[in-house]
C-alpha positions in Angstrom: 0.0 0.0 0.0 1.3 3.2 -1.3 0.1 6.8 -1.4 -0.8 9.6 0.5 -3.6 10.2 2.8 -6.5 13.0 1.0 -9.0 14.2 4.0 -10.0 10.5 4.3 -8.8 7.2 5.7 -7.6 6.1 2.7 -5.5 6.7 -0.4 -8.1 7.1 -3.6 -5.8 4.9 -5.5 -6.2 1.7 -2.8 -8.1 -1.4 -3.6 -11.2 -1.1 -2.4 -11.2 -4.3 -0.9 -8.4 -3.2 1.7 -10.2 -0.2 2.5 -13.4 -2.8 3.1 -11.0 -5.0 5.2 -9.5 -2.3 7.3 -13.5 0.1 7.9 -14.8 -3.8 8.7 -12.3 -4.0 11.6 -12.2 -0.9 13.0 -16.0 -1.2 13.4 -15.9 -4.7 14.8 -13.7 -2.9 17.8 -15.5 -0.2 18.3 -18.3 -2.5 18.8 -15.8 -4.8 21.6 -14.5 -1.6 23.2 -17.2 -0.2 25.3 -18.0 -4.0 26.8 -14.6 -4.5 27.7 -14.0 -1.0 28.9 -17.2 -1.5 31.1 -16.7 -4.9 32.4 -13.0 -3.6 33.4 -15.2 -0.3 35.0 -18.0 -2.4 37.1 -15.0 -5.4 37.9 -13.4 -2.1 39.9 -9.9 -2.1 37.3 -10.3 1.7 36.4 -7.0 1.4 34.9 -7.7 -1.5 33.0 -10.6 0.6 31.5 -8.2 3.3 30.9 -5.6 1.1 29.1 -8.3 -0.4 26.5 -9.7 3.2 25.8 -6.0 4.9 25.3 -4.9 1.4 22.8 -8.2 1.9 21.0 -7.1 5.8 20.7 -3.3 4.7 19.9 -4.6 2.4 17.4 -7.5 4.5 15.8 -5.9 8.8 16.5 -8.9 10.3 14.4 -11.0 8.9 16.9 -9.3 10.5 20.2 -10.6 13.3 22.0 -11.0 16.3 21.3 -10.8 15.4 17.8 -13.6 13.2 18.0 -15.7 16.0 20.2 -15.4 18.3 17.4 -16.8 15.4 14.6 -20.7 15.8 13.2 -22.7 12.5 12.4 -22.2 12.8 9.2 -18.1 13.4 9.7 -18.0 9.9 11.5 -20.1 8.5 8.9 -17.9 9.5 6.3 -14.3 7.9 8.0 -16.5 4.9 7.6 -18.5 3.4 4.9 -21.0 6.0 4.2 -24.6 4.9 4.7 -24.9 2.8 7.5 -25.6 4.9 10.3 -25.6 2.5 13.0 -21.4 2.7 13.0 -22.5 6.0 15.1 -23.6 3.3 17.9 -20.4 2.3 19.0 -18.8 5.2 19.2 -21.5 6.7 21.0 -21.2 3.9 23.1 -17.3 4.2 24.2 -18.0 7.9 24.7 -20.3 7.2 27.6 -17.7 4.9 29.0 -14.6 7.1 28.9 -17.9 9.4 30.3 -18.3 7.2 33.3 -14.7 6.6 34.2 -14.0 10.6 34.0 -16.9 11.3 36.3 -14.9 11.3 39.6 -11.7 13.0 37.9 -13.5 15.7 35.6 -17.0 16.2 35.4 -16.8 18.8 32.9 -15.2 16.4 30.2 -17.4 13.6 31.6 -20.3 15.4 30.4 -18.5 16.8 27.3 -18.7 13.0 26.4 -21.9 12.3 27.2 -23.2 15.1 25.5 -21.5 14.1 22.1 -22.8 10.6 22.3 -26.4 11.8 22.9 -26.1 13.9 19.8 -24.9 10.7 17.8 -27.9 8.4 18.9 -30.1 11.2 18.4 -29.1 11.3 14.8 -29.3 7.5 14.3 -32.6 7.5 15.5 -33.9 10.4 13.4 -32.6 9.3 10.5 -32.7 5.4 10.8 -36.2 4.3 10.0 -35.6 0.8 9.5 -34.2 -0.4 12.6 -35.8 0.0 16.0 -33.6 -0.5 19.3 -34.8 -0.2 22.5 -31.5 -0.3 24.0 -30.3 2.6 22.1 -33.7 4.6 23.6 -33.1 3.8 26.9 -29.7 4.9 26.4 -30.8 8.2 25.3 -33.0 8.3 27.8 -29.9 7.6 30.7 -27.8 10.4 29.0 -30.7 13.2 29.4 -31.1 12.1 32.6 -27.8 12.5 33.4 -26.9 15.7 31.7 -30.3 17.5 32.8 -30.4 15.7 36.3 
């Protein structure tokens, strides 16, 4: 693989097969991330937690804070492969996380996260009208609560 990098993940010029290969991992762990991170959170390993989060950042730097804070919907959409909007679910997902463990240090930037991943599951559930998921509403529910409570 050769070539420079133009605004997106990829060079233009790469097969599109790679590109496939490498978008399909990096949204199968985004979707492992915020379980492990959790389960490292609830079993009481805080550091744990924090060493998956800052390897998932090592491993994935458009996705690290504040970079990340500052990304639309659509932005994220568009690192991956445009038009499935449910990619915005894991990500929204390991921003409540790194929300949870910051609580204690830094409330501001725990809310900063939360904040961001409530505006990603809101846009999924305007503008995804053929899946329904009640976990993702009772997420959004949890965040307002949260950020208004």
């Amino acid at each position: 693989m050769s070539g420079s990098v133009r605004g997106t993940w990829f060079d233009s010029r790469e097969p599109v097969m790679f590109q496939r290969d490498y978008i399909s991992r990096i949204i199968e762990e985004m979707s492992d991330i915020p379980a492990r991170v959790m389960d490292s959170r609830l079993s009481g390993k805080v550091e744990r937690a924090w060493e998956q989060i800052h390897a998932f950042y090592a491993t994935y730097p458009k996705f690290k804070p504040p970079h990340l804070l500052d990304l639309t919907p659509a932005e994220i959409l568009g690192s991956f492969a445009p038009g499935n909007i449910l990619e915005l679910e894991p990500v929204a997902a390991l921003l409540c996380e790194e929300g949870e463990l910051l609580l204690l240090q830094d409330k501001k930037e725990a809310f900063r996260r939360w904040k961001k991943a409530l505006e990603y599951l809101d846009f999924v559930n305007e503008h995804d009208s053929q899946t329904y998921s009640g976990e993702r509403v009772e997420r959004i529910r949890v965040l307002k609560e949260k950020l208004c409570g």
